[in-house]
C-alpha positions in Angstrom: 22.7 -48.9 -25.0 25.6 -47.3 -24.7 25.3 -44.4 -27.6 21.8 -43.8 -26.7 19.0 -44.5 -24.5 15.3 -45.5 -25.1 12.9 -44.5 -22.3 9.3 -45.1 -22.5 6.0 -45.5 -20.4 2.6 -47.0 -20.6 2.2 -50.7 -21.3 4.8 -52.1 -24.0 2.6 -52.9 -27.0 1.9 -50.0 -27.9 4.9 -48.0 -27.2 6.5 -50.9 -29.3 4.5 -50.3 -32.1 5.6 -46.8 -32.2 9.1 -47.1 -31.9 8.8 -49.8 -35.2 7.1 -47.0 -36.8 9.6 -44.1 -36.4 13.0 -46.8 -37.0 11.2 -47.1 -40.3 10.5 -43.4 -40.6 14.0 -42.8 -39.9 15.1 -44.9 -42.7 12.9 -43.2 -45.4 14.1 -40.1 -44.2 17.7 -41.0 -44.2 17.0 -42.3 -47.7 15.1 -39.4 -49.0 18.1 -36.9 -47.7 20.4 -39.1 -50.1 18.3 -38.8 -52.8 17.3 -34.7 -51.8 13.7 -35.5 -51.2 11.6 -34.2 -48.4 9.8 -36.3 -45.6 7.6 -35.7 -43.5 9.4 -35.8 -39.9 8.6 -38.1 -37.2 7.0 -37.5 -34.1 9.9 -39.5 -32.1 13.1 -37.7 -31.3 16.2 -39.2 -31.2 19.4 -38.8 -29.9 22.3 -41.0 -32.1 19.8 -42.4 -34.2 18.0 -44.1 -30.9 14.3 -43.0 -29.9 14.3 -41.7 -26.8 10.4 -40.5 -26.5 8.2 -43.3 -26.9 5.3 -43.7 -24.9 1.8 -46.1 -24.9 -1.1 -45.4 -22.7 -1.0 -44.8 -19.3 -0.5 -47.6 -17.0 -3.3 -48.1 -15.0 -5.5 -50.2 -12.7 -7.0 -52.0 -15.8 -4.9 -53.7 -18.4 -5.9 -52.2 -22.2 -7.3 -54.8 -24.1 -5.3 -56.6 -26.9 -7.2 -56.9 -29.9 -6.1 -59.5 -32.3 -6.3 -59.4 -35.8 -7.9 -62.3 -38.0 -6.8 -61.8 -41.3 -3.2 -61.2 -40.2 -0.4 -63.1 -41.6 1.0 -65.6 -39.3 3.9 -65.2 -37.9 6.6 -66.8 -35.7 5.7 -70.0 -37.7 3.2 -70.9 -35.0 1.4 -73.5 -36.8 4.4 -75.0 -37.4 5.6 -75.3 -33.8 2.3 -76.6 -33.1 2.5 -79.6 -35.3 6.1 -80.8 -33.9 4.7 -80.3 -30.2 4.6 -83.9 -28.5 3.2 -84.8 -25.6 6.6 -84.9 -23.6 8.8 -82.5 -25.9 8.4 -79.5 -23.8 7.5 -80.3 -20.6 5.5 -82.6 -18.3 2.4 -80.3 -18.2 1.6 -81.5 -22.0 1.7 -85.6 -21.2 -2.1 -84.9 -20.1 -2.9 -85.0 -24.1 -1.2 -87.3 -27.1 -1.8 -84.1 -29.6 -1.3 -81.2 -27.0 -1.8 -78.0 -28.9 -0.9 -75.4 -26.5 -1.2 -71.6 -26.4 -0.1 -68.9 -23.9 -2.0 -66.1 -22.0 -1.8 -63.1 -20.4 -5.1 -61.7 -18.5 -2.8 -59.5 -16.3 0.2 -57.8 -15.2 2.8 -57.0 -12.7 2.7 -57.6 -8.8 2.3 -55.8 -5.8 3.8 -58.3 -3.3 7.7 -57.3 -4.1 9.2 -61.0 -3.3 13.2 -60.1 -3.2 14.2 -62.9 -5.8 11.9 -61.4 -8.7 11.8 -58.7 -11.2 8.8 -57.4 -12.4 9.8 -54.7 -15.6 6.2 -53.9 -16.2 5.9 -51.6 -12.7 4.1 -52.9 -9.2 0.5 -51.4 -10.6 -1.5 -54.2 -10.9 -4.1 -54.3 -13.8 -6.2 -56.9 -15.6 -7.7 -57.4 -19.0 -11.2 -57.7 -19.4 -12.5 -60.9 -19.5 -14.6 -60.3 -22.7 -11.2 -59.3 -24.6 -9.2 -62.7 -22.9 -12.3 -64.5 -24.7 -12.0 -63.0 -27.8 -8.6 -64.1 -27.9 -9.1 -67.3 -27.1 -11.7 -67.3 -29.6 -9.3 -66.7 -32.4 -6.3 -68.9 -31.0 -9.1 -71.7 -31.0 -10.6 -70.8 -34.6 -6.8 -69.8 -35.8 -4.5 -72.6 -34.5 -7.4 -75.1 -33.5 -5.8 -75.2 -29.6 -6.5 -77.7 -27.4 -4.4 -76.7 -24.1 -4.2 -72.8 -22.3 -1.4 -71.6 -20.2 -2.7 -68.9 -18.4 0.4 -66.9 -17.2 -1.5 -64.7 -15.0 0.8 -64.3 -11.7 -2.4 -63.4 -9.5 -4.7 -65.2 -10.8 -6.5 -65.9 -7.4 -6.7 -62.7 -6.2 -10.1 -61.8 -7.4 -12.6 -65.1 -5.8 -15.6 -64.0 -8.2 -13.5 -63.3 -11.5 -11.9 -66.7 -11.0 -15.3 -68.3 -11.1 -16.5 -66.0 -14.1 -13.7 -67.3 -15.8 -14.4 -70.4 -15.2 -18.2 -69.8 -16.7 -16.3 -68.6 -19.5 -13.3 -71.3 -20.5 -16.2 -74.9 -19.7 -18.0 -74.4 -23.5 -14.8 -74.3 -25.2 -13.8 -78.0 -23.4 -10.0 -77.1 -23.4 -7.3 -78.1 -20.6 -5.8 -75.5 -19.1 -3.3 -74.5 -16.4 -2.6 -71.3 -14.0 -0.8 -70.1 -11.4 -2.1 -69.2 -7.8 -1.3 -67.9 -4.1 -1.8 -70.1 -2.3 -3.4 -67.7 0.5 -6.6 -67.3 -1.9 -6.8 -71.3 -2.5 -9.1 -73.9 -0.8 -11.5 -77.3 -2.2 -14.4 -75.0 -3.4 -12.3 -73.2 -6.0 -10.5 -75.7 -7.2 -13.4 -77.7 -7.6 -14.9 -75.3 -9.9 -11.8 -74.6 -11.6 -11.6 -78.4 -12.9 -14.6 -78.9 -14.0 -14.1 -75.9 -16.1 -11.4 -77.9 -17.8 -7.8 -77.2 -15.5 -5.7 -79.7 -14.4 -3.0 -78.0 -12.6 -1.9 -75.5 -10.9 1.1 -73.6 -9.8 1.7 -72.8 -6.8 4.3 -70.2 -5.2 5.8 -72.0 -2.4 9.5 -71.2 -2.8 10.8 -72.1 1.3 9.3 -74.3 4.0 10.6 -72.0 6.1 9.3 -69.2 8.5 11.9 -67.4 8.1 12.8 -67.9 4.6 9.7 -66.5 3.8 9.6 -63.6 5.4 13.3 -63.0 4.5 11.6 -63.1 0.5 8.5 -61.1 1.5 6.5 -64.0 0.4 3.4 -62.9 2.5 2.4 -66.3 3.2 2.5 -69.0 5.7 3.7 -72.6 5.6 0.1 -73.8 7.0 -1.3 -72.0 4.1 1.0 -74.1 1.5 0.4 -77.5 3.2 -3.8 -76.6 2.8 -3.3 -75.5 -0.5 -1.5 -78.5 -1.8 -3.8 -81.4 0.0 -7.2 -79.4 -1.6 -5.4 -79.6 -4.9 -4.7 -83.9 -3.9 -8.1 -84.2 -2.8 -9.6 -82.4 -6.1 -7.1 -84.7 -8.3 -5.5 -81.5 -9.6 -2.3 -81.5 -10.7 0.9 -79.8 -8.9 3.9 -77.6 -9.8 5.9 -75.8 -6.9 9.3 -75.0 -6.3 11.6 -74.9 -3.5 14.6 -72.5 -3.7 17.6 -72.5 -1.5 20.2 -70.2 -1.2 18.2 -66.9 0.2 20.4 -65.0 1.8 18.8 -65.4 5.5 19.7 -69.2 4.6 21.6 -70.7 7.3 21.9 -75.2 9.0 18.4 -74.4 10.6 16.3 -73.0 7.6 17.9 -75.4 5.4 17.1 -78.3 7.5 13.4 -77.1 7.8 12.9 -77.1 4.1 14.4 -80.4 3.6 12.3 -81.9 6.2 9.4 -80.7 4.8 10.5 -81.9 1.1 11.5 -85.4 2.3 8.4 -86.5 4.2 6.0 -84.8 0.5 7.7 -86.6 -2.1 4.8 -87.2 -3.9 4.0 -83.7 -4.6 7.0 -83.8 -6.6 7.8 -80.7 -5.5 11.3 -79.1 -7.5 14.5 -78.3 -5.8 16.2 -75.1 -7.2 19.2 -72.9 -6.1 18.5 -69.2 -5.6 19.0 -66.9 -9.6 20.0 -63.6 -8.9 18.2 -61.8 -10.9 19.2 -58.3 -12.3 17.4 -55.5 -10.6 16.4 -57.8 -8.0 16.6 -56.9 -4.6 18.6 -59.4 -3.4 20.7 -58.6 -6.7 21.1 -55.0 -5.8 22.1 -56.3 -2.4 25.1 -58.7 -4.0 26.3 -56.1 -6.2 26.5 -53.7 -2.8 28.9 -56.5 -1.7 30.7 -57.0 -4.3 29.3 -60.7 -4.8 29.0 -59.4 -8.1 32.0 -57.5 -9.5 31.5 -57.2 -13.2 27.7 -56.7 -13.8 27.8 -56.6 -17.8 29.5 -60.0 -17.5 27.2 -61.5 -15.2 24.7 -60.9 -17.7 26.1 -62.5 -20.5 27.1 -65.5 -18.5 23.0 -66.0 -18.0 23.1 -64.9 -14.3 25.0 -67.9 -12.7 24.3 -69.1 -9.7 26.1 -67.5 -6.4 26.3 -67.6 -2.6 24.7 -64.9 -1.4 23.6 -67.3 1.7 24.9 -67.6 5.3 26.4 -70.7 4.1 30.3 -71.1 3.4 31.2 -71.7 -0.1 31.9 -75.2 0.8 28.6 -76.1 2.1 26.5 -73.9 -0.2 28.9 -76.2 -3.3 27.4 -78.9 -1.8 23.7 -78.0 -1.5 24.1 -77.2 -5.5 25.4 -80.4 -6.3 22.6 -82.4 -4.5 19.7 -79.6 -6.5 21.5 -80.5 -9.5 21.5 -84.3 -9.5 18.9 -85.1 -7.2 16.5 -86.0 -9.8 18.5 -88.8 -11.1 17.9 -90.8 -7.8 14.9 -93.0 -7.9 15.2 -92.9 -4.0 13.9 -88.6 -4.4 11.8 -88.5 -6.9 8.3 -90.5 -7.9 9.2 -93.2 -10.1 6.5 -95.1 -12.2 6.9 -98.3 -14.3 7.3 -98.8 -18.2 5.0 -101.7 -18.8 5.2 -101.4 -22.9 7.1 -99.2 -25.1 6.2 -99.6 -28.8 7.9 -97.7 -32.0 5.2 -96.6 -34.2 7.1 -94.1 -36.5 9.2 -91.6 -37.2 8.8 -87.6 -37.1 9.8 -85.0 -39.8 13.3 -84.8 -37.6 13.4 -88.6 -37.8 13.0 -89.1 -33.8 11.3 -92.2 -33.5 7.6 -92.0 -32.0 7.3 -94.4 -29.1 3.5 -95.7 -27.8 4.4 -96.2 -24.0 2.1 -97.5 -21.5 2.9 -96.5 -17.5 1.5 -97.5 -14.5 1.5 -94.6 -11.7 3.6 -94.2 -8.8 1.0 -92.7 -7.2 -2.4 -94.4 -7.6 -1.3 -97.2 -9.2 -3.5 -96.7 -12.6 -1.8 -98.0 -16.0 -1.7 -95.1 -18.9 -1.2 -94.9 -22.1 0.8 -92.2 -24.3 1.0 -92.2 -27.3 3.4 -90.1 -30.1 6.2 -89.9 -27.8 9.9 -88.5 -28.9 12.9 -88.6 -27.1 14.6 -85.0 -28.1 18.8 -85.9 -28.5 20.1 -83.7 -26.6 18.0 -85.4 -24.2 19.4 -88.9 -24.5 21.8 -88.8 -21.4 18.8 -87.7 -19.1 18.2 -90.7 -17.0 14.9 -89.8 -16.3 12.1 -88.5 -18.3 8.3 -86.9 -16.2 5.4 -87.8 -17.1 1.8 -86.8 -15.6 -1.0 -89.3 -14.6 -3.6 -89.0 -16.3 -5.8 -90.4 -13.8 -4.7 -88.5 -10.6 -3.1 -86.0 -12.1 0.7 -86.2 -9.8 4.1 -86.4 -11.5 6.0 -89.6 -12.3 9.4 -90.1 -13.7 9.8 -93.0 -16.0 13.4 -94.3 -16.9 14.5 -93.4 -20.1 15.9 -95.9 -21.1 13.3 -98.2 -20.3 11.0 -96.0 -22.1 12.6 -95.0 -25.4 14.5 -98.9 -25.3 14.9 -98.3 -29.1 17.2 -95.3 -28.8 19.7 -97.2 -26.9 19.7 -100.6 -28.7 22.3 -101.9 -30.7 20.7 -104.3 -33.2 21.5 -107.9 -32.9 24.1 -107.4 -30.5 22.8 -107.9 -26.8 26.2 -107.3 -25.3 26.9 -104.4 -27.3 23.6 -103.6 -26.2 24.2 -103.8 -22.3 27.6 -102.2 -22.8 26.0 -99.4 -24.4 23.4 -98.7 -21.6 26.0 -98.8 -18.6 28.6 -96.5 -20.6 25.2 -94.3 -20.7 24.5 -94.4 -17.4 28.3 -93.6 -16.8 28.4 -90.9 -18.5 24.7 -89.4 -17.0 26.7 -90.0 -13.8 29.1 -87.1 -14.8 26.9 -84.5 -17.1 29.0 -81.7 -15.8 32.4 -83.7 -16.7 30.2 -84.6 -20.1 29.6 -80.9 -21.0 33.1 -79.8 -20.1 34.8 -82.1 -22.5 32.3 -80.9 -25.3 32.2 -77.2 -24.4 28.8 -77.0 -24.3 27.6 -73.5 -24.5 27.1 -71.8 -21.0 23.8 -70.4 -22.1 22.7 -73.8 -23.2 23.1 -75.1 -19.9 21.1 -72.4 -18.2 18.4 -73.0 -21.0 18.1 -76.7 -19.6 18.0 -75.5 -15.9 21.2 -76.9 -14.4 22.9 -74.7 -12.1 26.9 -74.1 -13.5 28.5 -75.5 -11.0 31.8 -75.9 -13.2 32.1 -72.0 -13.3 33.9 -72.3 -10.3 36.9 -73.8 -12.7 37.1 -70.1 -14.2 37.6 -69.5 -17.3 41.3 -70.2 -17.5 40.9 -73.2 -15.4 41.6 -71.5 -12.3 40.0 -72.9 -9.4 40.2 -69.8 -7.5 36.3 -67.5 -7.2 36.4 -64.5 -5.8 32.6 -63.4 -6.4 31.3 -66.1 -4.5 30.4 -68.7 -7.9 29.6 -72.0 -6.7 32.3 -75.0 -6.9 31.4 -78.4 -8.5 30.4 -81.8 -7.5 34.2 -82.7 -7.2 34.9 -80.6 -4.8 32.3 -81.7 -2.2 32.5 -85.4 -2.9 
């Protein structure tokens, strides 16, 4: 803020809480001065009407427990977001379920391990909520919103061998499916084993680089062995797998490039996703671009949803044309796991009036046939060539073709040629999203929303094609 400044301590909720109360204090006692009535004061103080003295407990090694209210109104219209959730609306985690249900958790915070890509507001003390108070909650999301699905967001989740397995013991009864994330140091068969019987299906793992080097250049602390073990326990236990591999470090050179890509072409079927390096604000290796003037205009870099740059040892050229291949490699059926539509059945319509498709798939992967039912196609969608979709059998990532799976979205009736017309131009114009979003003037922020790297900021905003911080160029350029 640029008239004031709001410092706090301790863990959010509470200091949150506080600072709601005193804005609202302030207001009665602006409007009793008006009116020449006397309030009590606040306990805040401010400085240009912005609190400038809130703190919550202590931060410390253990997490204070949230306690949640039952008879509390609800808010954030959560039922209602639950009701439009389909099984591929948000994200190929759901496709496990035809009614996924899904709730968030959070049994810990913060991280020790510093990587240099990430930023971690809530200190490097690590602390964890009891596991009594993350079953209470769960008790009243289940009770509450009737949840079927848990995302626990818990960074570290691995850490701790023996309150892994207790919360195990704790989530079989309630017979829900649920996902985490782990190190893949603290991973082998035995855990995993325990973990899905307890009712997860997938994990997330923090690969980030096949690299040595790489790694250690992001203080990763761990070792490429370590991620190959972790990933064929979680094959053999028929768990599913999400993992990323990010390029663009800035010890990234030919060599650690190569190595990664290697690695990535000879595991396809771990589906593993390609991503260019986010700068993040008070990042290290942010701190380190802004040190070299990579990034000249901090306030703007911001607003622009942190774009991607070169902070790499690549040129611009090169590092242009690693972008382009993370951006559009997932419309190649050569890269990516593709399973088969066998059926693909309109049952209905949805309160938005998206049709609901039944489809039935066979896997990529082990070769099983699924079925899913209430699937939507979301519109802004409809010029993806590609839509994921989990097994439900062994668990992997497929890609089915979209528009062999939502057919109906793309059909002209009664007019086959118009029809087949339709679908190329379709496939045309998937061929050139980035030319696609120019011409519309699709919303910068939108695009980071959907993940694609902004390659066509290298136009400039008066349609220079000049960059002096280092923003990457677009597919044109490195055709």
């Amino acid at each position: 803020m640029k008239r004031g400044r709001a410092d706090g301590r301790g863990e959010s909720e509470a200091a949150l809480l506080e600072f709601v109360q005193e804005l609202v204090h302030l207001v009665l006692e602006t409007q009793a001065a008006a009116h020449g009535l006397g309030v009590e004061p606040g306990r805040c103080q401010f400085r240009h009407h912005i609190p400038v003295a809130l703190a919550g407990p202590d931060i410390g090694e253990t997490l204070f427990d949230y306690v949640p209210d039952p008879v509390a109104p609800v808010g954030f219209a959560y039922e209602r977001y639950l009701s439009m959730v389909t099984p591929n609306s948000l994200s190929n985690t759901y496709t496990v379920l035809d009614d996924p249900r899904p709730a968030g958790i959070v049994g810990s915070r913060s991280c020790p391990f510093g990587c240099t890509f990430c930023y971690h507001p809530l200190g490097r003390i690590y602390r964890q909520r009891s596991l009594e108070n993350i079953k209470n909650e769960i008790d009243h999301l289940v009770k509450r919103y009737d949840i079927n699905m848990l995302e626990v967001m818990d960074e570290l989740f691995s850490t701790d061998r023996k309150r892994v397995c207790d919360f195990c013991d704790m989530m079989a009864p309630y017979g829900l499916r649920w996902v985490v994330q782990m190190r893949v140091p603290d991973v082998d068969r035995e855990m995993l084993r325990v973990m899905k019987k307890s009712g997860a299906y997938m994990v997330s793992y923090g690969v980030e680089s096949m690299s040595p080097r790489i790694l250690v250049s992001m203080r990763k602390h761990i070792k490429t062995d370590q991620v190959d073990r972790a990933l064929e326990a979680a094959r053999m236990e028929r768990l599913g797998v999400q993992a990323n591999l990010i390029f663009g470090d800035p010890a990234e050179d030919e060599d650690t490039l190569k190595e990664s890509m290697d690695w990535w072409r000879a595991h396809k079927s771990y589906a593993v996703n390609l991503v260019p390096l986010r700068v993040v604000p008070d990042s290290r290796v942010y701190r380190d671009a802004v040190s070299k003037g990579l990034i000249e205009d901090k306030e703007d870099f911001m607003r622009r949803g942190f774009p991607v740059i070169n902070v790499s040892k690549l040129s611009k050229r090169r590092f242009a044309r690693v972008c382009s291949f993370l951006v559009w490699y997932k419309n190649d059926p050569r890269l990516v796991p593709m399973a088969r539509v066998l059926t693909s059945v309109v049952t209905g319509v949805d309160e938005k009036g998206r049709r609901r498709f039944d489809l039935t798939v066979e896997c990529a992967e082990c070769g099983s046939k699924t079925a899913y039912r209430g699937c939507v196609q979301e519109r802004w969608l409809i010029f993806r060539r590609f839509v994921p979709l989990l097994c439900r059998t062994c668990l992997q990532r497929n890609n089915v073709d979209a528009m062999e799976a939502f057919r109906a979205n793309y059909r002209l009736k009664g007019d086959q040629f118009c029809s087949y017309v339709v679908r190329r131009l379709f496939r045309f114009v998937l061929a050139r999203e980035w030319l696609f979003n120019l011409i519309n003037g699709v919303a910068e922020d939108v695009l980071a929303d959907r993940g694609i790297a902004r390659l066509y900021q290298w136009f400039g905003k008066g349609g220079s094609r000049t960059n002096s911080s280092g923003r990457t160029a677009t597919p044109s350029s490195v055709a």
